[in-house]
C-alpha angles and dihedrals in degrees: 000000000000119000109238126182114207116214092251091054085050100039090091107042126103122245127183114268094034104125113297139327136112091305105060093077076057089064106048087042097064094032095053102034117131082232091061094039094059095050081072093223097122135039105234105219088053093052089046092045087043086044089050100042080049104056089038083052092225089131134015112237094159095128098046088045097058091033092062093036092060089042085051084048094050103042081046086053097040117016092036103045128078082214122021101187095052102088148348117280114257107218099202 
């Protein structure tokens, strides 16, 4: 049996980038780091204009923050590590 979440089970979890909390420094941490500017993926002034929008609340980037937050988290585990699977990431 495959686990399936429908929108309205998901609606009312955090994510990072969603506003605020402890986890969007998270967020701008992993997006402009010198580590994910020179992977070449984003364009840095966009990430900081979309970062920005986001905080002042003026747009609602939720789902592209966390969505490039995950992607920065995956390329960290399994493009920056002699051996993935060794250990956690460690996110400071």
């Amino acid at each position: 049996m495959a686990w399936s979440l429908s929108p309205r089970e998901t609606e009312n979890q955090r994510q990072p980038g969603d506003g605020g909390g402890e986890l969007r420094p998270l967020a701008g941490e992993f997006l402009l780091s010198q580590r994910a500017m020179s992977r070449g993926f984003f364009d840095p002034a966009y990430v900081r204009r979309m970062l920005d929008q986001h905080i002042r609340r003026s747009q609602d980037h939720a789902s592209r923050i966390w969505e490039l937050t995950v992607l920065e988290a995956w390329c960290r585990t399994f493009l920056d590590r002699e051996n993935p699977l060794a250990a956690p990431l460690k996110f400071k």
